[in-house]
N, C-alpha and C positions, 0 to 999 in steps of 0.2 A: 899385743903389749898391754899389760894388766897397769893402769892406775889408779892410785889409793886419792878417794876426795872426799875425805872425811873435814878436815879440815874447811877445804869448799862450803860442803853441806854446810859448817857451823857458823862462816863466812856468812853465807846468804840467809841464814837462821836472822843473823846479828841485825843485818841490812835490813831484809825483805821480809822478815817473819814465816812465810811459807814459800815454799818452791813453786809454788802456783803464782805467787806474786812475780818473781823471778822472771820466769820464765815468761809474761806477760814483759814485763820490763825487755826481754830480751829481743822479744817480737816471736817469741818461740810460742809452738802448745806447749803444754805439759810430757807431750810423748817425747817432741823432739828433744829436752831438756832429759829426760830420762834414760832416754837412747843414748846420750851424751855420759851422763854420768856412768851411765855402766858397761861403756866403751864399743858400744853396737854403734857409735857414729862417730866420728872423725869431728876436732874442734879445725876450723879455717881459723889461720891468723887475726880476722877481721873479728871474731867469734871474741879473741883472748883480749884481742883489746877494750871490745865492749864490757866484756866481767872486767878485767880492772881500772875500769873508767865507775862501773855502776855498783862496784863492791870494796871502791876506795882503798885501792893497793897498787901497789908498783911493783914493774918491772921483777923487783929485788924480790917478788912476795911471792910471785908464781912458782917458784923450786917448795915453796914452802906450803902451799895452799894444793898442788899439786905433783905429785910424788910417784914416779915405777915405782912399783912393790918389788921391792929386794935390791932398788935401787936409787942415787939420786937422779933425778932426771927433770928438767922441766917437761909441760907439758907440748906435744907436738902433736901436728897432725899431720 
């Protein structure tokens, strides 16, 4: 299942300045954050609350920050 996290990207851009930041913020490396984003790794529910605790969004934001390609979907894992 293909999602689009563009959005994300620009989200954490806003926040964090780089992904390297992030991903420290997350307690992640950089790999596991990138593994993440290009869907070679599965988000845990624990994972989606951390991003919108540390990327100041809600519930309401995740269909929006996170999107199937060709569909609406939140994100799952």
């Amino acid at each position: 299942m293909a999602f689009d996290y563009n959005k994300l990207r620009g989200r954490i851009g806003e926040i964090f300045n780089t992904q390297s930041n992030f991903a420290s913020a997350m307690g992640w490396s950089e790999r596991i954050l990138s593994l993440k984003m290009n869907g070679m790794c599965s988000w845990k529910q624990i994972d989606i609350c951390k991003v919108i605790q540390l990327l100041k969004l809600t519930i309401e934001d995740i269909p929006i920050v996170c999107t199937r390609v060709g569909h609406y979907s939140v994100l799952t894992g």
